[in-house]
C-alpha positions as CSV (number, residue, x, y, z in Angstrom):
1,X,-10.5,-15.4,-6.2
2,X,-11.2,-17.9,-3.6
3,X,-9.2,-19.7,-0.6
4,X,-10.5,-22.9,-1.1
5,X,-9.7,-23.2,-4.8
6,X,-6.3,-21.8,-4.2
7,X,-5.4,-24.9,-1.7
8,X,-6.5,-27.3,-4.2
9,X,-4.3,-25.9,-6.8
10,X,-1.5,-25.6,-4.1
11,X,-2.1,-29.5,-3.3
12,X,-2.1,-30.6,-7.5
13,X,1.3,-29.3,-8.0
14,X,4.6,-31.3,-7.3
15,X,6.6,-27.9,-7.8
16,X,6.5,-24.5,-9.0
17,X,9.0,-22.2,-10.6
18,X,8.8,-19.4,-8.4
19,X,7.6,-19.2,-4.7
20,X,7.0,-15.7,-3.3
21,X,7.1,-14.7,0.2
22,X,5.4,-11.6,0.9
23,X,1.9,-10.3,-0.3
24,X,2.0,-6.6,0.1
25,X,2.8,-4.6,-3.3
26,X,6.2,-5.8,-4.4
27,X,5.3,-9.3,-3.9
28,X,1.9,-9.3,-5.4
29,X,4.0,-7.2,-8.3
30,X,6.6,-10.5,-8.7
31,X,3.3,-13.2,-8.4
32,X,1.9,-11.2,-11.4
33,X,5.0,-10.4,-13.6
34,X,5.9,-14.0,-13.3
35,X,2.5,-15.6,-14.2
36,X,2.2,-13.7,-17.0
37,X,5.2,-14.7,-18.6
38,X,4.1,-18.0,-18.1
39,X,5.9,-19.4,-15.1
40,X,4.0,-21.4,-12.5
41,X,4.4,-19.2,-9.4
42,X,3.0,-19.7,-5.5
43,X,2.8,-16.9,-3.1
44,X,2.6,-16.7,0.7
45,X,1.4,-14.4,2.8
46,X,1.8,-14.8,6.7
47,X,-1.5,-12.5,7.6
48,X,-3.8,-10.5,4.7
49,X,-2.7,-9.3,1.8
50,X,-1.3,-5.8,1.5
51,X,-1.4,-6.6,6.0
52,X,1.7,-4.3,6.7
53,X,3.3,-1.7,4.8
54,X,1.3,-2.1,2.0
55,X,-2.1,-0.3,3.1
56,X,-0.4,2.6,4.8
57,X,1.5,4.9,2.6
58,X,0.4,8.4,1.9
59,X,-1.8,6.9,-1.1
60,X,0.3,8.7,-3.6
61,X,1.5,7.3,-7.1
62,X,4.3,9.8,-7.4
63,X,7.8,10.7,-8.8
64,X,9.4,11.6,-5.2
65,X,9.8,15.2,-5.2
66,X,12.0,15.0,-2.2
67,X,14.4,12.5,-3.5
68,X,14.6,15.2,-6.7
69,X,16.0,17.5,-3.7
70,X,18.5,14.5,-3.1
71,X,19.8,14.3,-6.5
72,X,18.3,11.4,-6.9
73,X,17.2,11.6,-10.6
74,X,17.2,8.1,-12.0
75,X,15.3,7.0,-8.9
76,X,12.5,10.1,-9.9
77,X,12.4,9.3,-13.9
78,X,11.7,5.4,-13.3
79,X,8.9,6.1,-10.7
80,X,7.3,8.7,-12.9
81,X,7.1,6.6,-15.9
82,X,5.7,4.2,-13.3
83,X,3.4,6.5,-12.4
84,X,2.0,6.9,-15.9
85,X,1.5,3.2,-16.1
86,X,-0.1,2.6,-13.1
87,X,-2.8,5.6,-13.9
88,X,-3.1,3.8,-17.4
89,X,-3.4,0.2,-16.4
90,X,-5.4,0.9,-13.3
91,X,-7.6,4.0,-13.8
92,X,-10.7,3.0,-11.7
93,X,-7.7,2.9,-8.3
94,X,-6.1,5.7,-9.3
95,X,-5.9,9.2,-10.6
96,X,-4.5,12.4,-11.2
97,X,-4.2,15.1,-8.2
98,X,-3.7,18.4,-7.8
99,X,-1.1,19.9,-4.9
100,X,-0.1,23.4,-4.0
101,X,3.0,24.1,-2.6
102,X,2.2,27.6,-0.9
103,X,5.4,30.2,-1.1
104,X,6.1,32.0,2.5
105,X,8.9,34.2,1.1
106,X,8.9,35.7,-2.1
107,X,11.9,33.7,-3.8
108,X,10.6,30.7,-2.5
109,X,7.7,30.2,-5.6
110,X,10.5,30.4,-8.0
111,X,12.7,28.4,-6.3
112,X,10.3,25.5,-5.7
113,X,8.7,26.2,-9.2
114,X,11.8,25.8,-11.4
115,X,12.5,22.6,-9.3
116,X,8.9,21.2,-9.9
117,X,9.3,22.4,-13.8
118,X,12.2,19.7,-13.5
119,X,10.1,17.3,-12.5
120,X,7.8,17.7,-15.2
121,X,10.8,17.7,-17.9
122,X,11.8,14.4,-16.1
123,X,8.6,12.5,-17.2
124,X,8.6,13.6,-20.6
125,X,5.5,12.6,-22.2
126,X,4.8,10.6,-19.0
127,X,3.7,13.8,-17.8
128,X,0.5,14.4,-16.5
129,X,0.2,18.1,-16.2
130,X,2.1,21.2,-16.3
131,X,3.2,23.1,-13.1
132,X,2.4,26.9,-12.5
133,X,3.4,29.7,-10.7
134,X,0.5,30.6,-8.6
135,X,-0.6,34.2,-6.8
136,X,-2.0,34.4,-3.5
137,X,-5.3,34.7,-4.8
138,X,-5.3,31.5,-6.7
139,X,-3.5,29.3,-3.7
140,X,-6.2,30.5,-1.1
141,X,-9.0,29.3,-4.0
142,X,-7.7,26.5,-4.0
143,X,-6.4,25.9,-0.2
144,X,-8.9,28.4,1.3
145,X,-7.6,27.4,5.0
146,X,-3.9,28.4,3.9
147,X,-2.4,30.0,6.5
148,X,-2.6,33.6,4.3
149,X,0.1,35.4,6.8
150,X,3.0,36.5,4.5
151,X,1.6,34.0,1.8
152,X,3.0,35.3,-1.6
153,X,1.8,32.6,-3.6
154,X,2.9,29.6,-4.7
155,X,3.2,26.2,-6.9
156,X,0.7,24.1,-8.5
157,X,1.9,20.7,-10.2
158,X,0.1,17.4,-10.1
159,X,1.0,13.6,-9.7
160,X,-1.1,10.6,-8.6
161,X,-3.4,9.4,-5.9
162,X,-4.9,6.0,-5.3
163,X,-6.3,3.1,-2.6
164,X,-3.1,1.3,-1.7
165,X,-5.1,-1.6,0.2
166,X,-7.7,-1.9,-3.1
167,X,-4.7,-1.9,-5.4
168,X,-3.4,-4.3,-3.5
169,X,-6.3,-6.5,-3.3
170,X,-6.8,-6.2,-7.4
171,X,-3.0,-7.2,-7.8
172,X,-3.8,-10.2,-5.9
173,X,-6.8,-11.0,-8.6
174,X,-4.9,-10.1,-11.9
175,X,-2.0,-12.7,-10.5
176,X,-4.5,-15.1,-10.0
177,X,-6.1,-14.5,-13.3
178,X,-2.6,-14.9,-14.7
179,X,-2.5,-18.4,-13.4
180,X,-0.6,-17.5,-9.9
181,X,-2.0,-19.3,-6.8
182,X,-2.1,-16.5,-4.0
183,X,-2.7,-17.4,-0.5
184,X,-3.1,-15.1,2.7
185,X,-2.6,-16.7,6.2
186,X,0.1,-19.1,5.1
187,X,3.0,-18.7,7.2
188,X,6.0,-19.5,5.8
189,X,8.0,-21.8,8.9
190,X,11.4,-22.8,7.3
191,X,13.1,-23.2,3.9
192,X,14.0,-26.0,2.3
193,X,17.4,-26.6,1.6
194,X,19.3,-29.4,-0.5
195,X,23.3,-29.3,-0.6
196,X,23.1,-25.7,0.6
197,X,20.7,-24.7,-2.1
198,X,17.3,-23.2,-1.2
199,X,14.6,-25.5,-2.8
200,X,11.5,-24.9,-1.6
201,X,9.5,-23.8,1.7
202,X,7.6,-25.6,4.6
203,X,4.3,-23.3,4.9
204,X,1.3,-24.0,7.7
205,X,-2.3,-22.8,6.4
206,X,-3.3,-20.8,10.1
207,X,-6.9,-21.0,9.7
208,X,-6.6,-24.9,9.3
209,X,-3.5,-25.5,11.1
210,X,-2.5,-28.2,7.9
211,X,1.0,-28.1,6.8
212,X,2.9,-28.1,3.8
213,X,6.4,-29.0,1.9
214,X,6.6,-26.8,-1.5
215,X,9.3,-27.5,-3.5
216,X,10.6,-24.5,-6.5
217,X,13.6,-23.8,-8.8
218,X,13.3,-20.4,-7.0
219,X,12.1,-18.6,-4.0
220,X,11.9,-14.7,-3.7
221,X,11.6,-13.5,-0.2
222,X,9.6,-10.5,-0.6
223,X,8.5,-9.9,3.0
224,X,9.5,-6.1,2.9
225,X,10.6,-4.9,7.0
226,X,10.5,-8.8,7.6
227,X,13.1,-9.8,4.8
228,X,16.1,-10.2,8.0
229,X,14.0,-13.0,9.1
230,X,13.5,-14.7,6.0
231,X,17.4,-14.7,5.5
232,X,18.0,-15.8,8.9
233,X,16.1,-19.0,8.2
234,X,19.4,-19.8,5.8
235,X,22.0,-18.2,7.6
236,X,21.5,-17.0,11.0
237,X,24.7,-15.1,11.4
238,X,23.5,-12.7,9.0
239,X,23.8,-9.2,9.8
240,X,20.4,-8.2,8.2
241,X,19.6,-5.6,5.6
242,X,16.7,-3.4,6.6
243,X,16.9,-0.3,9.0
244,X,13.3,0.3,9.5
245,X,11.9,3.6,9.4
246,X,8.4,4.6,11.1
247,X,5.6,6.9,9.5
248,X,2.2,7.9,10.8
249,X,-0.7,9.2,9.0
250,X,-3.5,11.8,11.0
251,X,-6.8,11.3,9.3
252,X,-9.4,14.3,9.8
253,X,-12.5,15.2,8.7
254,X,-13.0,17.4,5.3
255,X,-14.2,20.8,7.3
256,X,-10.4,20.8,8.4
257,X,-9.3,20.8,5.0
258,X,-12.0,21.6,2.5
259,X,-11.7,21.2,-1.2
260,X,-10.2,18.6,-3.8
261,X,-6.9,20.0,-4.3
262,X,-4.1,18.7,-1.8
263,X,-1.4,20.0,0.0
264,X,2.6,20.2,-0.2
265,X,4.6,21.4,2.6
266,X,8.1,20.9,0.8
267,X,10.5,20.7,4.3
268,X,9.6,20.4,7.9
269,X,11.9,19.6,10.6
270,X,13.1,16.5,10.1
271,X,13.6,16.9,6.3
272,X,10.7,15.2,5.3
273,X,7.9,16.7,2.8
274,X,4.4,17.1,4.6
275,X,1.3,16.4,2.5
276,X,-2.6,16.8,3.5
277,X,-4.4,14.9,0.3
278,X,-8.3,14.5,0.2
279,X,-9.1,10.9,0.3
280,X,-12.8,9.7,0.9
281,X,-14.1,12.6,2.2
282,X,-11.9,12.9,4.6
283,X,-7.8,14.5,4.8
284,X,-5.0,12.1,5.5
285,X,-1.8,14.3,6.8
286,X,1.7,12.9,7.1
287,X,4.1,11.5,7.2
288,X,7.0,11.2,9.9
289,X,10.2,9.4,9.5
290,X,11.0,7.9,12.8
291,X,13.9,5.3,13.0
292,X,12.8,2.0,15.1
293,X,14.8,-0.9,16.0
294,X,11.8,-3.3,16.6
295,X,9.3,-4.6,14.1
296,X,5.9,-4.9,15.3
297,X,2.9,-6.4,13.3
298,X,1.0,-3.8,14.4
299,X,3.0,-0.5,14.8
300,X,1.9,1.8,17.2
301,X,2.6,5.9,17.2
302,X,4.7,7.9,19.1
303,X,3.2,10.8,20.5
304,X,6.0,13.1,19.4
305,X,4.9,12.0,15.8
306,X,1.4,12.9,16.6
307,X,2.5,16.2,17.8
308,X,4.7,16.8,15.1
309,X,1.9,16.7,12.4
310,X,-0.3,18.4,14.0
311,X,2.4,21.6,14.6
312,X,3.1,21.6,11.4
313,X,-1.0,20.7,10.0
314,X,-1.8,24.5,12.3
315,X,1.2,26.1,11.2
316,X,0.6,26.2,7.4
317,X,-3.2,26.4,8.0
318,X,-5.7,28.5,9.5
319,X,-6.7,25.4,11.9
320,X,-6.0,24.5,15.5
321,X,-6.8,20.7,15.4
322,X,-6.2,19.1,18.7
323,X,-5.9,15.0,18.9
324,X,-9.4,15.2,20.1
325,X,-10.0,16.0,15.9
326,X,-8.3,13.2,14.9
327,X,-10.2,10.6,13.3
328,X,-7.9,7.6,12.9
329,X,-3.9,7.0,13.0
330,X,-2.3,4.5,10.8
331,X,1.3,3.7,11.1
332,X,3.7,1.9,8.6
333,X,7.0,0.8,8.6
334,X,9.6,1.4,5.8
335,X,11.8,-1.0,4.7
336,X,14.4,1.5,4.0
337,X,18.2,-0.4,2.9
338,X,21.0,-0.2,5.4
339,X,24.0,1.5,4.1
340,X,27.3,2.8,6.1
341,X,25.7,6.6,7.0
342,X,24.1,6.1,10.2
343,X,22.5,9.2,10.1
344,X,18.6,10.2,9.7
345,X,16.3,7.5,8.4
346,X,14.8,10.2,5.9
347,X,18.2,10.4,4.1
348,X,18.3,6.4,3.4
349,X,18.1,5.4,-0.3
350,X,14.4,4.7,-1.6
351,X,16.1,2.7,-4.2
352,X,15.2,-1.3,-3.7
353,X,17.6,-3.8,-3.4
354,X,17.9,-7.5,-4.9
355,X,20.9,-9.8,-3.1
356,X,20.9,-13.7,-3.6
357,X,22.6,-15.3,-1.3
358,X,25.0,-18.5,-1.8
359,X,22.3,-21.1,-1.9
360,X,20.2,-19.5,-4.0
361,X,17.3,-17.4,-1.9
362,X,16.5,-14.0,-4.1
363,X,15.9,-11.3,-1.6
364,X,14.2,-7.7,-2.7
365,X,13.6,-4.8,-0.1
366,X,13.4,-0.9,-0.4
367,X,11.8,0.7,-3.2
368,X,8.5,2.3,-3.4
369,X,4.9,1.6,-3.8
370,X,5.0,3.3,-7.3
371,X,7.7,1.5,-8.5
372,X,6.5,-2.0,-7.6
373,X,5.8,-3.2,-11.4
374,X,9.6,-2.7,-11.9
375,X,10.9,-4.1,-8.6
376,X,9.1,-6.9,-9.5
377,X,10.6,-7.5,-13.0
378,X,13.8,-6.4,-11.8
379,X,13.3,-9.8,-8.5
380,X,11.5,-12.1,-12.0
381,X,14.7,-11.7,-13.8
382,X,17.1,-12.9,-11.0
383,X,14.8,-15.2,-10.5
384,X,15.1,-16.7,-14.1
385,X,18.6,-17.0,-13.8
386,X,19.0,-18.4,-10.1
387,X,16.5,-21.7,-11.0
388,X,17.7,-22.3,-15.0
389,X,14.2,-20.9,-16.2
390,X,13.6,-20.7,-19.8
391,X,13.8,-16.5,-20.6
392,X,10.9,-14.4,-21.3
393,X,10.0,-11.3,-21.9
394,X,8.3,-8.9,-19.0
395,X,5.0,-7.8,-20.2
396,X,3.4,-6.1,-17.6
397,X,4.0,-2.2,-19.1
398,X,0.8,-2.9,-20.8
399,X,-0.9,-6.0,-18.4
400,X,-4.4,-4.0,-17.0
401,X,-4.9,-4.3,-13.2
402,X,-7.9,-6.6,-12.4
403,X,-11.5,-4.4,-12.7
404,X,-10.4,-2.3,-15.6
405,X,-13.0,-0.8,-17.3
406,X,-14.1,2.2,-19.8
407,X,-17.0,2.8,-17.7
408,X,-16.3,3.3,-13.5
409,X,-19.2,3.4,-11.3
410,X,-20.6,6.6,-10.3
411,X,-20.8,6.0,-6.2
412,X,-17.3,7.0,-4.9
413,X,-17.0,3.6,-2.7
414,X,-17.5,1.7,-5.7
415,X,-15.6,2.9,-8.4
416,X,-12.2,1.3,-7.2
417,X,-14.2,-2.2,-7.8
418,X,-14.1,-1.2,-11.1
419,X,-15.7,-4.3,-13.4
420,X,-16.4,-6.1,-9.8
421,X,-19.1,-2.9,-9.2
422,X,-21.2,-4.8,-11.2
423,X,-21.4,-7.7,-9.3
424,X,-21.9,-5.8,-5.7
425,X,-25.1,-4.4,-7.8
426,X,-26.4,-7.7,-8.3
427,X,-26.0,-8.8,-5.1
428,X,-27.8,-5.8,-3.8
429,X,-30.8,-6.7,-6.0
430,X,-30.9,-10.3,-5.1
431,X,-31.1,-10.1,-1.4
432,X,-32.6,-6.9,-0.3
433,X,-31.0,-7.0,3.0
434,X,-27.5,-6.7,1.8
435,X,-28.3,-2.9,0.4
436,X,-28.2,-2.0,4.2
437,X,-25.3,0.2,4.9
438,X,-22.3,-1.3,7.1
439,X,-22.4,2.2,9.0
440,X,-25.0,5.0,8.6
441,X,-22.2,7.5,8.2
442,X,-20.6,5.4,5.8
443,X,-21.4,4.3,1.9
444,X,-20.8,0.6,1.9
445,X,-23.2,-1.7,2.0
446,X,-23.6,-5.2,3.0
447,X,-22.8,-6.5,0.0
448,X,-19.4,-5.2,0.0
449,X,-18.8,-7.6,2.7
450,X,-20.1,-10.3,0.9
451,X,-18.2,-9.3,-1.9
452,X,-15.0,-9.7,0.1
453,X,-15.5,-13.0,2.3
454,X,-16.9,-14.4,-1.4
455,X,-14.3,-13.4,-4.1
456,X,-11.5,-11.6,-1.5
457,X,-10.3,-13.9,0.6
458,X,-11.3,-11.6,3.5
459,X,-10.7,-14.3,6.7
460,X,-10.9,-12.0,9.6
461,X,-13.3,-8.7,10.4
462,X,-9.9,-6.7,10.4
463,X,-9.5,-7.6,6.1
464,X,-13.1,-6.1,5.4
465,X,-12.5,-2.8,7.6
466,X,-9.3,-2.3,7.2
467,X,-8.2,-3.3,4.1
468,X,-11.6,-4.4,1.9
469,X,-13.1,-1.3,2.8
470,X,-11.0,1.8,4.1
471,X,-13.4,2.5,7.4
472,X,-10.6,1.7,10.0
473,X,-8.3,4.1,8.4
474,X,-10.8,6.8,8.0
475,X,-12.9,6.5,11.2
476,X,-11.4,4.2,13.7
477,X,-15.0,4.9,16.2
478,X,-16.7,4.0,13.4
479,X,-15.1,0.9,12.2
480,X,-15.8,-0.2,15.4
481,X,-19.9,0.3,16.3
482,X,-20.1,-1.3,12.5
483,X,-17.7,-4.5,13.4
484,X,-20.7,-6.5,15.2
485,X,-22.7,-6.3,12.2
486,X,-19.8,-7.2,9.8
487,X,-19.1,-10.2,12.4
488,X,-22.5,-11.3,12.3
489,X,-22.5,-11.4,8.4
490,X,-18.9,-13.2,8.0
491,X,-19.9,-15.7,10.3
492,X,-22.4,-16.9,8.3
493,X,-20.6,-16.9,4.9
494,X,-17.7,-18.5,6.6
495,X,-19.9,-20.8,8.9
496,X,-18.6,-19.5,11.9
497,X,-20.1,-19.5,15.5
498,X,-20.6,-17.3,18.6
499,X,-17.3,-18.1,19.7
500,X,-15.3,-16.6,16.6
501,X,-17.5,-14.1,16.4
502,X,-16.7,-12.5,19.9
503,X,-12.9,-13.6,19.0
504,X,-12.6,-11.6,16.6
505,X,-14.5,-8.6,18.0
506,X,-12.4,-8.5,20.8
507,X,-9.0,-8.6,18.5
508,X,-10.9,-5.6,16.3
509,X,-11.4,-3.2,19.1
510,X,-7.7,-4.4,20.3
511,X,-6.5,-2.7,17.0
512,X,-9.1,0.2,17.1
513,X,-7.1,1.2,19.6
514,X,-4.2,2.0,18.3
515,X,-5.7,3.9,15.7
516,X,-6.9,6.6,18.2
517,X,-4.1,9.0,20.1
């Protein structure tokens, strides 16, 4: 998957039947559904793929067990079979987790149990394990920091885990094996209108600076917290649709959590669930729900978020983490649907949204990472009717996510390359020099960088860190002594000089801190 190639499919064609704006999960989702039925299909992204939203969820592929608590039970059954698909179509990104729910009062395990036994009857023989009433002995075995106070036991069910940004990354590869063109850093400046019908987009290529007139039977603005501006290019009066809703993520190291099984506070005090879930040796705890009324690129946390998780991370455990512990933040935005209740953000639908306007534009927001694949048929079929495409079926149930194999790569850091680990061996062996490891506390190697300026797309020092490989998320300090190195080795791959080297470095350690309380 490379830039270049994409801009001189981009300048062959005279127009395409679907043009996606947005290239985080539900509009990588659309780029893929509609290639592989056959429809020629552009995408945009303004920054890197998977940039916003997209690479900072609580990397879980689950059912909701909290929108079960809402009633919500169509919304759990469709993201549950989803769930099963993504863990068959993408095994080397995801996988099957454990989580205890630990019981404080002696009804609670049964009250909590019979619901989670619900939410095993809803997935049916999507089901991936069976839930159990746990006694104290077993939850501290498994959770041996639990807070063992009054602990009467508790709940053990499982659902999925998995590398939002990676997923993201290998969703931008299987639409591009499909036959989609997918381009990151292409701004989209205006639509194109013709008698009040929306008929393409002007773009502008931000590492070039060139400019571009696409024209399409249909555009889908998939830009998730950023659809209100998207619309307001067509009709500026337009109220909006998106209330966006704020979550923060602590990431610690694995001596404050030990263990592989995760953890499932089921209410805290703003209604939300409260996880801790292993993820590359390391815990990520959240997540808040903070109503916001401005959108920023790069989200920052509130310190009454901060606080909040870490009450709640000492309360159920035997730990006293300060923020001096914490590791890296990251902080997301949800692009939750508005609806007449103007109450708590954490009580706004999860279901997603599809409204075309009068001339045509197809807009999708809301949902959830896990249910992606159907948003994205769901946006495909509108699609098909808005620009007088010729029908075909959706065949991405059983479509495998790019790097699919039988046989995943032992090292952890590889195994979500998948079929691609192969080819970060073989650089290793051909130049010695990129075996060297990005960060002597870290896994990755060289390589991995080469890997993602060569067949990623990776344009800035922020897509290898952040999003290519997970360092920024896990150890923002980190990330950072290791940046000059990644610099150094972009720069030549990209033929770069001192100039956009120090650039860069200075817009890396800009974002480092905002990962860090």
């Amino acid at each position: 998957m490379r830039r270049s190639e994409m801009i001189e499919a981009l300048e062959k064609s005279q127009e395409w039947d679907l043009a996606v704006i947005g290239g985080g999960a539900t509009g990588l989702g659309i780029a893929i559904d509609a290639a592989s039925r056959g429809y020629s299909t552009i995408l945009f992204e303004r920054n890197d793929f998977a940039g916003g939203t997209s690479s900072r969820s609580t990397k879980l592929v689950h059912g909701g067990v909290r929108y079960l608590a809402q009633g919500n039970i169509r919304l759990v059954k469709e993201a549950l079979k989803e769930r099963s698909l993504i863990l068959k179509n993408a095994p080397h990104l995801s996988r099957k987790q454990l989580f205890v729910v630990p019981s404080y009062r002696w009804w609670e395990k049964w009250y909590y149990g019979i619901g989670l036994t619900f939410y095993d009857l809803l997935a049916g023989k999507a089901g991936i394990g069976k839930t159990r009433i746990m006694s104290t002995n077993a939850v501290i075995q498994h959770i041996p920091v639990a807070e063992n106070h009054s602990l009467s036991g508790g709940i053990g069910y499982f659902d999925g885990q998995f590398d939002d940004a990676r997923f993201a990354i290998n969703m931008a590869k299987t639409a591009a094996e499909q036959g989609a063109v997918v381009l990151n850093y292409f701004p989209v400046k205006e639509l194109i209108t013709e008698k009040k019908k929306v008929r393409g987009l002007k773009v502008t290529d931000s590492i070039s600076g060139k400019s571009y007139d696409i024209a399409a039977k249909a555009v889908i603005n998939a830009t998730g917290v950023y659809v209100d501006e998207i619309i307001r290019m067509e009709d500026p009066a337009s109220p909006g649709m998106v209330s966006p809703s704020q979550g923060i993520h602590l990431v610690l190291e694995k001596k404050f959590f030990p263990g592989d099984t995760a953890l499932m506070i089921p209410k805290t005090a703003d209604g939300r669930v409260l996880f801790a879930v292993p993820w590359y040796n390391r815990v990520v705890v959240g997540t808040t729900d903070t109503p916001v009324d401005t959108v920023l690129t790069e989200p920052l946390p509130f310190r009454e978020e901060i606080s909040f998780i870490i009450y709640h991370f000492n309360k159920y455990l035997n730990a006293d983490i300060g923020e001096s512990d914490i590791r890296s933040i990251f902080t997301g935005l949800r692009p939750l649907v508005k609806t007449s209740n103007t109450g708590k953000t954490a009580m706004l639908s999860r279901d997603h949204t599809i409204v075309v306007s009068t001339g045509g534009l197809i807009t999708i927001t809301g949902g959830k990472w896990t249910t992606y694949r159907k948003m994205a048929k769901d946006a495909v079929d509108n699609a098909v009717f808005v620009g007088k495409l010729k029908s075909r079926l959706c065949v991405t149930e059983n479509l495998k996510i790019h790097g699919w194999t039988e046989e995943t790569e032992n090292a952890e850091q590889l195994k979500v390359y998948g079929s691609d680990a192969a080819a970060i061996r073989l650089l290793e062996e051909k130049d010695p020099a990129l075996r060297q490891k990005i960060h002597p506390q870290f896994p990755d190697t060289m390589a991995q960088v080469a890997q993602a300026v060569n067949e990623e797309m990776a344009m800035h020092v922020e897509d290898v860190l952040a999003r290519r490989i997970r360092m920024l998320f896990l150890d923002a300090k980190f990330a950072l002594e290791a940046a000059p190195a990644v610099a150094d080795l972009m720069a030549v791959y990209l033929n770069k000089d001192e100039n956009w080297k120090q650039k860069e470095l200075t817009q890396f350690a800009r974002l480092v801190k905002g990962c860090l309380p």
